[in-house]
N, C-alpha and C positions, 0 to 999 in steps of 0.2 A: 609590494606595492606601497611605499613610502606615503602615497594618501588613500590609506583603508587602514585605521589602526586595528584590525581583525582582520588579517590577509586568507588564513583558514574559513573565516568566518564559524568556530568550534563556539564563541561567542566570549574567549579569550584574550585579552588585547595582548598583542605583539610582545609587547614590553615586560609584560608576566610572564610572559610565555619563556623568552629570553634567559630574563633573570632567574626562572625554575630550572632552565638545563633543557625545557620543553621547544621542538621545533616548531616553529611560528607559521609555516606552510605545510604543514598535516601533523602524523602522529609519529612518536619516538621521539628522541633524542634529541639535539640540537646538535651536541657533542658526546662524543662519546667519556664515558668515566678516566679511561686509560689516556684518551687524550686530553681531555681537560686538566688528567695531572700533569703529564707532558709540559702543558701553556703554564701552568702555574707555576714546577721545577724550576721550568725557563727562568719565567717573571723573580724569583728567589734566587738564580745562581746571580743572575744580567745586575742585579739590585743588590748585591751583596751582604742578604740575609739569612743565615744560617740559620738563628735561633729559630726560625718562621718553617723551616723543612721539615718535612713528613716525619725522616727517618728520627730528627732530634727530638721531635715535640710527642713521637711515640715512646722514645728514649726517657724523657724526660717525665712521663708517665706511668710507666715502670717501674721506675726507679720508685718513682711516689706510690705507685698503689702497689705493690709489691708488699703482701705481709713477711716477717721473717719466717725462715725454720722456726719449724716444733720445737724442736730440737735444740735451738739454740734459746728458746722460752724458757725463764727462769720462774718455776712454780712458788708461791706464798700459801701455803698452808696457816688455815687455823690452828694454832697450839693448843697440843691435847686438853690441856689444861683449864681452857674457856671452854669445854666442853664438857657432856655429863658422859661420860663413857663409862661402865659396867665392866666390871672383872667376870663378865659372863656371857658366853655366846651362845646358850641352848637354842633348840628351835622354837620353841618359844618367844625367846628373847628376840631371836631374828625376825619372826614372824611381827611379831609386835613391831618392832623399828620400820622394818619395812613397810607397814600397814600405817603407821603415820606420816613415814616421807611420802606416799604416796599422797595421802590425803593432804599433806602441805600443799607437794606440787600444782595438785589441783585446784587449793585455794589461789597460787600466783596466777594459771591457765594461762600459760605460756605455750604459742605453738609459733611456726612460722610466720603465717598469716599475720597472725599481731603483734609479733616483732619487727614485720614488714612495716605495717599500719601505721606503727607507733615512731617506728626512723623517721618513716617518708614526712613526719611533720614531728619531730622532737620534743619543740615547744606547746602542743596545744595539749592543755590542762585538762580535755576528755579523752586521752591519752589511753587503752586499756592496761598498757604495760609502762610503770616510769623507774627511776633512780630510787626513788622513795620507798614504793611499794615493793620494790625487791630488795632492799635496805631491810624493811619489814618482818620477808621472807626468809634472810639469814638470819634473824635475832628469833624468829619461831623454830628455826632448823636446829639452834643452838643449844635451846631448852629440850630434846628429844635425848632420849636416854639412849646412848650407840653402843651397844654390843661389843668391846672390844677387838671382836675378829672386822669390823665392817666399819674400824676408824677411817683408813685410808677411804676407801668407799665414801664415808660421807664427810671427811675434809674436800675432796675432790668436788662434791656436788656442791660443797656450798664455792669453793676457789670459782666455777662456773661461773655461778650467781654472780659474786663478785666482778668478774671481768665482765660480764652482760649490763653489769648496772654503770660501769666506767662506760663502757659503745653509748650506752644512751646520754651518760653526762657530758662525752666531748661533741655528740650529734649535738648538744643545747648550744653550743660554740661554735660550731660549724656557722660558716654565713656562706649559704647559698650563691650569694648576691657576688663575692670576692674572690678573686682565680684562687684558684687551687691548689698553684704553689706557692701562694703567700700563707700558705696557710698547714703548710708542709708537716711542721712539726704537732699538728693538733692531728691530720690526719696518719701522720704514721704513728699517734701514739694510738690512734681507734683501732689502726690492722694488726698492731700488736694484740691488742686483746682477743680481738678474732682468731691470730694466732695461738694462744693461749687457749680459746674456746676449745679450738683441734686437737692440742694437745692431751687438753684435757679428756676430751672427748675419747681419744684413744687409750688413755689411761685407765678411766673407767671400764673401757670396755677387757683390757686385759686383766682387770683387777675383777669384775662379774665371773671372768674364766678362773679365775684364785680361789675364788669364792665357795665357788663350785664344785670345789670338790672336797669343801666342808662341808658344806650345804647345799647340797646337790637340790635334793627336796623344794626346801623351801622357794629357793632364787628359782626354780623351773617354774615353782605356783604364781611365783609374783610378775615373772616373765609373761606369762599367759596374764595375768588380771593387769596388766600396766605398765607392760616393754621396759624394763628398769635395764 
C-alpha cells in the first residue's frame, strides 16, 4: 500500500524493513540470501567489477589473513650467553628454576581473556597486558639461574614473550578506521608472530617430553602445580 508507510502494521516502516532484507507485508525474508547473491553477481558481472565479487574479495582475504607455516617461521633465540645458565641440572636446580618461572609467569598473568581485552583496544593505557610490561617480563626471566638441561626450554619461553609483545606493538598501528588492505603489510607482520606463537608452542611442548625423561619427577610436580 504505497500510502500506509507500515503495510504490516509490525510498527516497522516499509523502508526499514526493505533495506534489512525484512518483508514489508509480514514476516521472513524479503529475499532470500541465495537470491540476493544472484541480484548482486548479476549487478557486478553487467557493471564490469571484478575486484567487488565475492569469490575475489574472499581471495583477497586469505591471502591477507593467512598466517605462514610453522614450519617455514624462522626462530630468534636468546644467546646462551645473555643468560645465567648453571653447568648443573640436579633436581634441585630444576625444582628451583621451575618454581620461579612460575612465579614470574604469574606476576605477567597472562591468560586468554586479557590478551583478548587488551587487542580489542591496544592503545588504552588501563591495558592489563602491554609491550612494556612484558618487555619487563623478559629482563626478569633473564636474570633466573637456568639449569643447563632446560636452556632450550627457557630461550623458547622467553622467544614467546617476544612475539606476544611484537602482536601488541603492531595492534598500536593498526587503524581500525582504514581498509585492511592498505594496511597489508603491518598485518601480515602480526600473523607472523601468531605463527611463530604455534610454533613455538609446539616446540615446547616436544621439548617438556625431552625433558622428561631426565626429570621425570620434577616436570610431573610442576605439571600438576602450574601446567608448564
Amino acid at each position: 500500500d504505497p500510502t500506509n508507510p507500515d503495510s504490516d502494521g509490525d510498527g516497522q516502516m516499509d523502508g526499514a524493513e526493505v533495506a534489512l532484507n525484512s518483508h514489508p507485508l509480514g514476516e521472513g525474508e524479503l529475499y532470500s540470501t541465495d537470491y540476493a547473491r544472484k541480484i548482486a553477481d548479476q549487478y557486478l558481472e553487467a557493471n564490469d567489477l571484478p575486484e567487488f565479487k565475492r569469490e575475489n574479495i574472499e581471495k583477497q582475504l586469505n591471502e591477507l589473513l593467512t598466517p605462514p607455516k610453522p614450519e617455514d617461521i624462522q626462530l630468534q633465540l636468546d644467546d646462551e650467553k645473555i643468560l645465567k645458565v648453571v653447568r648443573s641440572s640436579s633436581p634441585e636446580d630444576a625444582d628451583k628454576y621451575l618454581s620461579l618461572l612460575d612465579e614470574k609467569s604469574r606476576d605477567l598473568a597472562i591468560s586468554p581473556e586479557l590478551i583478548a581485552q587488551s587487542l580489542d583496544a591496544p592503545n588504552n593505557p588501563a591495558n592489563p597486558i602491554s609491550p612494556e610490561g612484558i618487555y619487563q617480563a623478559i629482563n626478569e626471566l633473564r636474570k633466573i639461574e637456568v639449569p643447563e638441561d632446560f636452556l632450550l626450554f627457557h630461550q623458547l619461553h622467553i622467544a614467546g614473550l617476544f612475539s606476544m609483545a611484537k602482536i601488541f606493538q603492531i595492534g598500536q598501528i593498526i587503524d581500525p578506521a582504514v581498509d585492511l588492505t592498505e594496511q597489508a603489510d603491518k598485518i601480515r607482520a602480526q600473523y607472523y608472530q601468531v605463527a611463530t606463537i604455534e610454533k613455538i608452542d609446539l616446540m615446547l611442548k616436544d621439548e617438556v617430553v625431552n625433558l622428561k625423561n631426565k626429570h621425570k619427577t620434577v616436570i610431573e610436580i610442576h605439571e600438576r602445580i602450574s601446567g608448564i
